[in-house]
C-alpha positions in Angstrom: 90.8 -34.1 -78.1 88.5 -31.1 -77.2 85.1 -31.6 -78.0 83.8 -28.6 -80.3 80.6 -27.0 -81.1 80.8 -24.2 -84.1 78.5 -20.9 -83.1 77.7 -18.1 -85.2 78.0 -14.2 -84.6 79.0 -10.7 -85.3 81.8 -10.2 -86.9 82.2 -7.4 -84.3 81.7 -10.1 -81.2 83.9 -12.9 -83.5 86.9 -10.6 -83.6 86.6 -9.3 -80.1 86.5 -13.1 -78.7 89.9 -14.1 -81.0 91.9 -11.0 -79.0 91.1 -12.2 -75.7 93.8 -13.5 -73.7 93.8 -16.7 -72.2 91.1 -15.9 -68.9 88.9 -17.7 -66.7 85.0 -16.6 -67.3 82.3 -16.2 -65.1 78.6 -17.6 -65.6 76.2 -15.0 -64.8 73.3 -17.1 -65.7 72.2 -20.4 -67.2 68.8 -22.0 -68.4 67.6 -24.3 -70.7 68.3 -22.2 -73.8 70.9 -20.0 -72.6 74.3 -19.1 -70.9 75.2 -15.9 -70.0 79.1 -15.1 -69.4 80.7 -12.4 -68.1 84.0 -12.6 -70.3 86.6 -9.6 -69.4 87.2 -7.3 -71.8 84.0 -7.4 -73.6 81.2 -7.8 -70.8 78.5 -9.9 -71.2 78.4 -12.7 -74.0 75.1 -15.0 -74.3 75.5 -18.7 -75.1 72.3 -19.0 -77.3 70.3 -22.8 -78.3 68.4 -21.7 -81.7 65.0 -21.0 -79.5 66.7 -18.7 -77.5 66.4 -15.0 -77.7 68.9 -13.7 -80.3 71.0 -10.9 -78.6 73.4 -9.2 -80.8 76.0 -10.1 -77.8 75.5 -13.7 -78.6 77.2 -16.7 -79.9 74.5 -18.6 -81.5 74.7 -22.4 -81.5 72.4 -25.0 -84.2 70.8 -27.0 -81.6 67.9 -25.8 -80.0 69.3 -25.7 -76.6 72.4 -25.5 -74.7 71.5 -29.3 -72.9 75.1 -30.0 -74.2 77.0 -28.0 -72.4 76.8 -28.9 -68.7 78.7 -27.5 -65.7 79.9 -24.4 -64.5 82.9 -23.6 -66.1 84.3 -21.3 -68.6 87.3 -20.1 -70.4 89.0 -18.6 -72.4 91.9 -20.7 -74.3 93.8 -19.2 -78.0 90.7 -16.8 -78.8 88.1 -19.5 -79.1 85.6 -19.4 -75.8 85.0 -22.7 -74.0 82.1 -23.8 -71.6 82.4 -26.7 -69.6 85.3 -27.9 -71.6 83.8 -27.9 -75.5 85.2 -25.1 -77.7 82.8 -22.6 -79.4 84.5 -21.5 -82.7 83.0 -18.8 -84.3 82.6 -20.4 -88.1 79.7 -17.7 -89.7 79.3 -14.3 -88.8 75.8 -13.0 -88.7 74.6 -9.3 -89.8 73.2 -7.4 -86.4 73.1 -4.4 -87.6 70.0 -2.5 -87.4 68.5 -1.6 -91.4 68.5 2.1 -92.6 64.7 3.5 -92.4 63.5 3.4 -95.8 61.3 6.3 -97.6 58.2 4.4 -96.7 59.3 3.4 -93.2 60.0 7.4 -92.7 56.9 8.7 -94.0 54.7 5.6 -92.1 51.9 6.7 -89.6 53.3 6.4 -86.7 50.9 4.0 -83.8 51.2 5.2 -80.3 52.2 2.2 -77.6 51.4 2.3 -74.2 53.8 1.0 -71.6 51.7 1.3 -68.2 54.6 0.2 -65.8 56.3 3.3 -66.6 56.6 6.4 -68.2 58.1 6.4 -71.5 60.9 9.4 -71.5 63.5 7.7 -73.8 65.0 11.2 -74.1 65.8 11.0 -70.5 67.5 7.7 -70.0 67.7 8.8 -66.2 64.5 7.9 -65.9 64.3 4.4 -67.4 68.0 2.7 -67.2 67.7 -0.2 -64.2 63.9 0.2 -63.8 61.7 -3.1 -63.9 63.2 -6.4 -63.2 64.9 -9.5 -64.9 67.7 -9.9 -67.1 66.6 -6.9 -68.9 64.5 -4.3 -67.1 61.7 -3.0 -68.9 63.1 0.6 -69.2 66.4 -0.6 -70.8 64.4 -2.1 -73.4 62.8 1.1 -74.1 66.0 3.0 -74.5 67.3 0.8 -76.8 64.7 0.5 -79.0 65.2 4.6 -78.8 68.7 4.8 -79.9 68.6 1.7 -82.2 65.5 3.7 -84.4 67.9 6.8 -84.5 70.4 4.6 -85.7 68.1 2.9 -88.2 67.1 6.8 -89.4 70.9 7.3 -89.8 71.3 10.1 -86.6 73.6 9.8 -83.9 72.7 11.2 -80.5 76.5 11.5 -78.8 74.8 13.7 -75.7 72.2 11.0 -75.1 74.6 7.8 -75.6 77.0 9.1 -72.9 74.3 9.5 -70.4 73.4 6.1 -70.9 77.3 4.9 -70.6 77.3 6.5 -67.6 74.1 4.7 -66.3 74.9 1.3 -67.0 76.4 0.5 -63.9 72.8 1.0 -62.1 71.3 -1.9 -64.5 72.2 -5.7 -65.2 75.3 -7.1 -66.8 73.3 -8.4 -69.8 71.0 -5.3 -70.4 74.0 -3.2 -70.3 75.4 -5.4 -72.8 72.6 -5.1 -75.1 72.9 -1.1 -74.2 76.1 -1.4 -75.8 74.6 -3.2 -78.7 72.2 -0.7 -79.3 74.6 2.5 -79.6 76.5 0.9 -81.4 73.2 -0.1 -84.4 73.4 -4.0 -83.1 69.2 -5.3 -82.7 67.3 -8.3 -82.3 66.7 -10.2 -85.7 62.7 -9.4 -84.9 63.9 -5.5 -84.0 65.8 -5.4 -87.8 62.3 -6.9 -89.7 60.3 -4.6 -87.8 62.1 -1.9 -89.1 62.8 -2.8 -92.4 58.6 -3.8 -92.8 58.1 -0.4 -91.5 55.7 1.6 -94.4 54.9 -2.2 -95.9 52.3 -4.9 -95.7 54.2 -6.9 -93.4 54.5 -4.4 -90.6 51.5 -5.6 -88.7 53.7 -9.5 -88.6 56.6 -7.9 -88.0 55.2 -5.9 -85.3 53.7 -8.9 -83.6 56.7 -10.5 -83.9 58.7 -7.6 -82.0 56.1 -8.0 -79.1 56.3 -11.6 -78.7 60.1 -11.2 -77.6 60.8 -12.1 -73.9 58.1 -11.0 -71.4 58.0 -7.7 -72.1 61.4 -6.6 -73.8 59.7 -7.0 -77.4 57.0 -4.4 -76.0 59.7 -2.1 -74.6 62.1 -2.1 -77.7 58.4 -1.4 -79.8 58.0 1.4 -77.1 60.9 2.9 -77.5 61.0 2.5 -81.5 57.7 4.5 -81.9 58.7 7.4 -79.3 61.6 7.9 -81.2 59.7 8.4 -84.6 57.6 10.4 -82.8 60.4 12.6 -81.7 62.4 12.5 -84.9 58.8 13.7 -86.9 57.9 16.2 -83.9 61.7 17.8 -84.1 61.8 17.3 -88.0 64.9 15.0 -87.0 64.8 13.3 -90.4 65.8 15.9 -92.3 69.1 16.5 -90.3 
């Protein structure tokens, strides 16, 4: 009898998962809270314990780590995903879809972040795709928090998002993954509360919270969030 462990996720990532063919998967990456899979046909797919980072791209198990999932192998068997031989049903979809800017969260003042390792030109995802290192380089993290706030404010930015398409090649598996995410309105749980505290007494937690993700991803997503708010107010972007 397979051994099974149920994982949550986005309907989006659930449904994609149950089309798959039967494949062999690769493992891009594994630590103490997380696997990352290259799975055909979607891209990168996290394996997440419950302290791991919550990517939208992620199937999200109860225990705290992935300890019980040991080995090197993955596949792909009757739409379920399987890591070193236990299946990972997807049994609750999760919402990962960026909140819609309220009133107040439009009309907040708007705190300037500084991001010393680079310069922050959002608008010009040339400049910031692939740059910094890790899973997910600094100016990834930037964009997306660029195009997610756009999506928050309800504005698509078709130009811009096919730049980045075409730039994802340059930058890591994962952090094109969570590229994807990110034109499509898919966040970070602490990227959605940030938005949706925005113009509210908890913005200052939910803030904090943003920039306590990863090393400096929280600080690039928060980066990228407030220069497009800037841009949206400069080019009176919220009344389009």
């Amino acid at each position: 009898m397979t051994a099974e462990l149920p994982v949550s996720a986005s309907a989006r990532l659930r449904d994609l998962v149950a089309g798959l063919p039967d494949s062999t998967v690769t493992v891009l990456h594994r630590g103490a809270h997380a696997i990352y899979l290259d799975v055909e046909g979607i891209g990168c797919v996290g394996v997440l314990g419950a302290r791991a980072t919550a990517v939208p791209n992620g199937l999200r198990l109860a225990a705290p780590t992935v300890a019980r999932l040991r080995g090197d192998g993955a596949v792909v068997r009757d739409g379920v995903l399987r890591v070193d031989g236990t299946a990972l049903p997807v049994r609750r979809a999760v919402d990962v879809a960026v909140p819609r800017l309220t009133d107040a969260g439009r009309a907040a003042p708007v705190t300037p972040v500084l991001v010393t390792e680079l310069a922050v030109t959002p608008q010009q995802p040339e400049r910031l795709v692939g740059r910094g290192s890790g899973l997910t380089p600094l100016g990834d993290d930037v964009v997306c928090g660029w195009v997610a706030m756009h999506r928050a404010a309800g504005l698509h930015t078709p130009d811009h998002d096919a730049r980045v398409r075409d730039l994802l090649p340059r930058t890591t598996r994962l952090s094109a993954a969570l590229l994807e995410c990110a034109l499509r309105g898919e966040v970070l749980p602490q990227f959605a509360a940030y938005v949706a505290a925005l113009g509210t007494p908890a913005e200052g937690a939910a803030t904090t919270a943003l920039t306590a993700v990863g090393h400096t991803s929280g600080l690039g997503l928060l980066a990228g969030a407030v220069a497009a708010r800037r841009h949206l107010l400069d080019t009176d972007g919220y009344a389009a």
